[in-house]
C-alpha positions as semicolon CSV with decimal commas, in nm:
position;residue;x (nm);y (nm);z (nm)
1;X;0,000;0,000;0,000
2;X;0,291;0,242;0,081
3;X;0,427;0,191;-0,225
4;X;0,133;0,218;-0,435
5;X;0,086;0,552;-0,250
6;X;0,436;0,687;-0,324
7;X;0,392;0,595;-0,701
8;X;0,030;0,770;-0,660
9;X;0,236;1,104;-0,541
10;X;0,519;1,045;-0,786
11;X;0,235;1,046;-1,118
12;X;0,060;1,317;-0,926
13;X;0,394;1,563;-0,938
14;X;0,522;1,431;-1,289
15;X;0,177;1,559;-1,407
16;X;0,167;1,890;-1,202
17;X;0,479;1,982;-1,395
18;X;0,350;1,914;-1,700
19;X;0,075;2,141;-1,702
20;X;0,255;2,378;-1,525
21;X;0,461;2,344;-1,857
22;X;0,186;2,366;-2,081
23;X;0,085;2,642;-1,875
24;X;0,387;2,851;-1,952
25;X;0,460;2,752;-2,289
26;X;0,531;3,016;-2,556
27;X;0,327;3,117;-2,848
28;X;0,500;2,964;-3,203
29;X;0,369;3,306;-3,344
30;X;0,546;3,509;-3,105
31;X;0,881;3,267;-3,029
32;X;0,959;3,100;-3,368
33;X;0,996;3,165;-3,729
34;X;0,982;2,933;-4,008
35;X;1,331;2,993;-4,227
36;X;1,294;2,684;-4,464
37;X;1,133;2,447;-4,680
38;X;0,869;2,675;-4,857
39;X;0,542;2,660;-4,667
40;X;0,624;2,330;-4,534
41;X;0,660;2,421;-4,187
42;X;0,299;2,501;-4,077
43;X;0,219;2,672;-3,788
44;X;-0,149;2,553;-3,633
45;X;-0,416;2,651;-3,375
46;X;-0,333;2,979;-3,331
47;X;0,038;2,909;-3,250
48;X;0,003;2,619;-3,009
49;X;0,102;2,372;-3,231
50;X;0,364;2,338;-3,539
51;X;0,426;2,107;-3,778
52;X;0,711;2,000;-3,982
53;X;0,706;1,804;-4,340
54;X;0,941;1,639;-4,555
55;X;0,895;1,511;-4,927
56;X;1,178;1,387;-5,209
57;X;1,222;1,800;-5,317
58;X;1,302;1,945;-4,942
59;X;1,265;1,876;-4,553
60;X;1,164;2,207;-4,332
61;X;1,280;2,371;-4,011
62;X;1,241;2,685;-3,756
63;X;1,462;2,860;-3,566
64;X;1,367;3,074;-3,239
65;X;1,369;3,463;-3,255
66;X;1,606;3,475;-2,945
67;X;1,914;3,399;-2,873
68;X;1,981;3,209;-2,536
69;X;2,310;3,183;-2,314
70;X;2,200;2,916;-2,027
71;X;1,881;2,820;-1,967
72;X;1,616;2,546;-1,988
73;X;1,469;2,438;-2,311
74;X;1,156;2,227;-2,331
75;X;0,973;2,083;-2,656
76;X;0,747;1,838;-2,672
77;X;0,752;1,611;-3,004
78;X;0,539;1,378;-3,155
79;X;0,792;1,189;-3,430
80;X;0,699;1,060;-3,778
81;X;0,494;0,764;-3,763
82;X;0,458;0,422;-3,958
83;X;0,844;0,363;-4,208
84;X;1,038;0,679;-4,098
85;X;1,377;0,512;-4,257
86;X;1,585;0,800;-4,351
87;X;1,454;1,018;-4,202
88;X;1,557;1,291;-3,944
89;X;1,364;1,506;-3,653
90;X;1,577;1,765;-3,471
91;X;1,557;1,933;-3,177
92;X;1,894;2,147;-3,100
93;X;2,075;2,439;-2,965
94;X;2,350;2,554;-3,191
95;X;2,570;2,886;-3,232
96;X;2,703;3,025;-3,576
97;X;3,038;2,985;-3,742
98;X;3,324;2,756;-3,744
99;X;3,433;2,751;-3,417
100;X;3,024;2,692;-3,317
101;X;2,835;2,541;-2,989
102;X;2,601;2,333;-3,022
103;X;2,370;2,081;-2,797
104;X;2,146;1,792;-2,985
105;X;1,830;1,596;-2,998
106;X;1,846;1,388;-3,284
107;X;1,554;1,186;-3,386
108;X;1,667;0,832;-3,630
109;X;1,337;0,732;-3,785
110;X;1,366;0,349;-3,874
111;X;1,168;0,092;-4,076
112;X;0,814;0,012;-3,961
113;X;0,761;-0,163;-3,602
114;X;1,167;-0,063;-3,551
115;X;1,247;0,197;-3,274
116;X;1,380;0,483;-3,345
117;X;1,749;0,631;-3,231
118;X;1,763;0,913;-3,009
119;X;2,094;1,066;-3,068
120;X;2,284;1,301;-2,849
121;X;2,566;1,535;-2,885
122;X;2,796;1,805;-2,803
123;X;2,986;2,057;-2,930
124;X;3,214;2,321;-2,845
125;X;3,416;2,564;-3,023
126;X;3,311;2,372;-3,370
127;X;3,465;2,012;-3,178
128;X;3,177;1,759;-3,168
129;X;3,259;1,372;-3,116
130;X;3,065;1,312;-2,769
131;X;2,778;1,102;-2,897
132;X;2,564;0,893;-2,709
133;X;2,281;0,743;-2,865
134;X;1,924;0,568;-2,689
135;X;1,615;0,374;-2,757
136;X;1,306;0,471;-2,595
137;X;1,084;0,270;-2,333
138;X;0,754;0,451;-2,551
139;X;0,628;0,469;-2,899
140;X;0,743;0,829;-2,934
141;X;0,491;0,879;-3,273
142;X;0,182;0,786;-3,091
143;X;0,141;1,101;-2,830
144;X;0,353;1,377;-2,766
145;X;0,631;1,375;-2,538
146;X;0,877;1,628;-2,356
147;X;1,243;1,677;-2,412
148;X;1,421;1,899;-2,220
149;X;1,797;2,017;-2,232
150;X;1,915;2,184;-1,915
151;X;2,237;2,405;-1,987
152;X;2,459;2,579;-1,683
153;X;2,762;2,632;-1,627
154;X;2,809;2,324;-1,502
155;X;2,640;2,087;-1,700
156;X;2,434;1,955;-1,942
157;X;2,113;1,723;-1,865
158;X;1,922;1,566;-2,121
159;X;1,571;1,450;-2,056
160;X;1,295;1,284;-2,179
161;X;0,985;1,347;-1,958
162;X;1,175;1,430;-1,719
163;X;1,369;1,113;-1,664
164;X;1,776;1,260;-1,737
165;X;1,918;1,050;-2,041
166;X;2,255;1,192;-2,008
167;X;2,481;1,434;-1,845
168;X;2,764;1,653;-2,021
169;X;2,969;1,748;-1,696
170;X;3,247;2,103;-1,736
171;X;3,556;1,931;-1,715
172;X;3,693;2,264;-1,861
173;X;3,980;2,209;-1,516
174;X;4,071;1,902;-1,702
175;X;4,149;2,101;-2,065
176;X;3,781;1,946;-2,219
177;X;3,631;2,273;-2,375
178;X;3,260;2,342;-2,226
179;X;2,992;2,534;-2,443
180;X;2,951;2,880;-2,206
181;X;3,052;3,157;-2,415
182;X;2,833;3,189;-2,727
183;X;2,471;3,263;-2,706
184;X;2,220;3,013;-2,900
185;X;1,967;2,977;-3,050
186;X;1,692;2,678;-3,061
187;X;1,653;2,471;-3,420
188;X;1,420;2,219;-3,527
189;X;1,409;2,046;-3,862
190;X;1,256;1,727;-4,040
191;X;1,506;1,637;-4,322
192;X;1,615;1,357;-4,536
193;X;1,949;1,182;-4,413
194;X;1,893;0,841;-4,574
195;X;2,285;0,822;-4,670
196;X;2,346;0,773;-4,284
197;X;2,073;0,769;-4,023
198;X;1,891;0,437;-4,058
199;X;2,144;0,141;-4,032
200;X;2,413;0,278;-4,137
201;X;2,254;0,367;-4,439
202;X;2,160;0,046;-4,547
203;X;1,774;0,168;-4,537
204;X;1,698;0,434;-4,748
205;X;1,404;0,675;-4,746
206;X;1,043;0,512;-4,939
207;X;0,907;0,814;-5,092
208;X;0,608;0,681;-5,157
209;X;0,557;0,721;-4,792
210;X;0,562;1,136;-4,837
211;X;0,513;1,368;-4,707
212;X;0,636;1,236;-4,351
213;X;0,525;1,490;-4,048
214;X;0,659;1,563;-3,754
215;X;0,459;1,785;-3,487
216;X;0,587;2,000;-3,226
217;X;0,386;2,201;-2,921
218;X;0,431;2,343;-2,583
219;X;0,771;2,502;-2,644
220;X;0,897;2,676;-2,336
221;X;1,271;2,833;-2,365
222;X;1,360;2,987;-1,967
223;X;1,654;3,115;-2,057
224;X;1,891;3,438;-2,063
225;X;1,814;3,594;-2,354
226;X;2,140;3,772;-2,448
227;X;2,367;3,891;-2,742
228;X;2,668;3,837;-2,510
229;X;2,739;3,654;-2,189
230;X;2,894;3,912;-2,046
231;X;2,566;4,092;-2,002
232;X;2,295;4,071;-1,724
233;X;2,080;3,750;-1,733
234;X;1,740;3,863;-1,827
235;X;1,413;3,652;-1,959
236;X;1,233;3,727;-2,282
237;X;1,036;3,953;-2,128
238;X;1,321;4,166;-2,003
239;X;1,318;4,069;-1,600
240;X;1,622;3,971;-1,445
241;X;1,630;3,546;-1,369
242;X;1,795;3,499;-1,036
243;X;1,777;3,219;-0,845
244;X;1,597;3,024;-1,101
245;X;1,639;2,604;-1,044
246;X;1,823;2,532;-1,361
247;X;2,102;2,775;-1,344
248;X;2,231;2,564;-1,062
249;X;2,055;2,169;-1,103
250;X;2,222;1,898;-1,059
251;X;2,073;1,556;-1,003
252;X;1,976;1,377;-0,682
253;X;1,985;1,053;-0,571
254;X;1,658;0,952;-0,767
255;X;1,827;1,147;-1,052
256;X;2,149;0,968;-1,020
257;X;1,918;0,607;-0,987
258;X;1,668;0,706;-1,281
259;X;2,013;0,774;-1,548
260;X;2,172;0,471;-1,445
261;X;1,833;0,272;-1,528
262;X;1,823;0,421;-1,901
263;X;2,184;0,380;-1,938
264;X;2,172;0,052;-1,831
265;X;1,881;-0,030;-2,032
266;X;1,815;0,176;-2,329
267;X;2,175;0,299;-2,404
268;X;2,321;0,190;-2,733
269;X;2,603;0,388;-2,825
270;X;2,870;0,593;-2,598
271;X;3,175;0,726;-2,717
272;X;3,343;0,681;-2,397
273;X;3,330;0,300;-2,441
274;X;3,475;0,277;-2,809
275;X;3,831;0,221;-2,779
276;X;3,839;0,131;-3,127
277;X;3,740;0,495;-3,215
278;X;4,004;0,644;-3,019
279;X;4,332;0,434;-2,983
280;X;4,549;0,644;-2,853
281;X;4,325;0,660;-2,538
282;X;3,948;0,760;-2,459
283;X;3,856;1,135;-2,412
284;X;4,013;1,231;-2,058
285;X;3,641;1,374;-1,939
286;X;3,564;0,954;-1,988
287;X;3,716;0,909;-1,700
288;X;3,536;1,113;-1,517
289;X;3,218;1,075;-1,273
290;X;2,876;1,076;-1,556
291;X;2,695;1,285;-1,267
């Protein structure tokens, strides 16, 4: 009975916060704009909801107004259903130029009754090669579902309904470079990436499966919104964030026990387990604490 009580409590938070989410989420009208694939992105129900379509002549994607350094980033996503193969739904923070930042969702669609891959990465000053890739424990094309990236200056958590996936620790003291000095901005996209993204490549896109969709809603960006970090941290609206939970989260104990289960479980790729990949030694943050 106590236990069935605690779980009670547990559902009864997890789905406080999600309409307190909902609650708070921006306006796609106000917080987005559509910058490719002519008319394809569609923006629906008087901004709550957006959707994103791909055919054989072009893919589609948005980009928010603002520009963020730190913050917490929320989308929920409801992925192409049915044979996705080849196909790609993002969900990223990235800065411009050569020498960019950049944080990633990447949704892998895959062949009919085949799970997609959710992969992760991150880059700083234009140096990527920290992937980690998932499955899911959900069908993540049947109802909409929250992914969150938190980003301090001291780490990075992924999540997926709340649940951390991952954790990018600054191990700047250890010479690893950290992503905290260019603002960015939020992208999502639906594109064809059939020369990679389902097995390898061996699975290529079926056209006669377009236009594939991919819907997004409830995007909430609490952020600084910022042209330089230097600058005081202030919200979209222009007050000052202080003291707000993410600038300083970490995980707990039921944190700590919640990543272990989906790394244990739904993990599938990590770089800091392919010596093959790096032979002259793994990357020194690998042998660091994950939390």
């Amino acid at each position: 009975m106590l236990s069935l009580c605690s779980a009670m409590i547990q559902l009864s938070i997890l789905l406080f916060i999600t309409f307190l989410m909902a609650a708070s989420a921006g306006n796609f009208y106000q917080d987005v704009d559509l910058t490719w694939g002519d008319q394809r992105g569609k923006t629906l129900n008087g901004g709550q909801d957006l959707t994103l379509s791909l055919d054989k002549n072009s893919g589609s994607g948005f980009q928010s107004k603002n520009q963020f350094f730190l913050g917490r980033f929320d989308m929920q996503l409801k992925l192409v259903p049915g044979n996705s193969a080849g196909t790609v739904t993002t969900y990223y923070l990235s800065s411009q130029g050569t020498q960019h930042d950049e944080i990633d969702f990447e949704f892998l669609g895959n062949v009919s009754g085949q799970p997609y891959t959710v992969h992760t990465n991150v880059y700083s000053q234009g140096n990527g090669n920290k992937e980690q890739q998932f499955r899911l424990w959900f069908d993540p094309t049947t109802s909409f579902h929250t992914y969150s990236v938190v980003w301090n200056t001291q780490r990075i958590i992924f999540l997926v309904d709340s649940i951390p996936i991952r954790v990018f620790t600054n191990h700047e003291a250890i010479g690893v470079p950290y992503p905290k000095s260019q603002p960015m901005r939020v992208y999502c996209s639906l594109w064809n990436a059939d020369d990679w993204a389902t097995q390898g490549g061996t699975v290529k896109t079926d056209w006669t499966k377009a236009p594939f969709i991919a819907s997004y809603r409830n995007f909430n960006a609490n952020g600084c919104v910022s042209g330089s970090p230097g600058t005081s941290c202030v919200s979209k609206t222009g007050e000052p964030l202080n003291n707000e939970a993410w600038q300083t989260l970490a995980l707990d104990a039921n944190g700590r026990n919640r990543l272990r289960w989906v790394q244990e479980k739904y993990m599938i790729y990590n770089y800091c387990t392919d010596v093959q990949r790096f032979p002259q030694g793994l990357p020194p943050e690998c042998k660091r604490s994950r939390f």
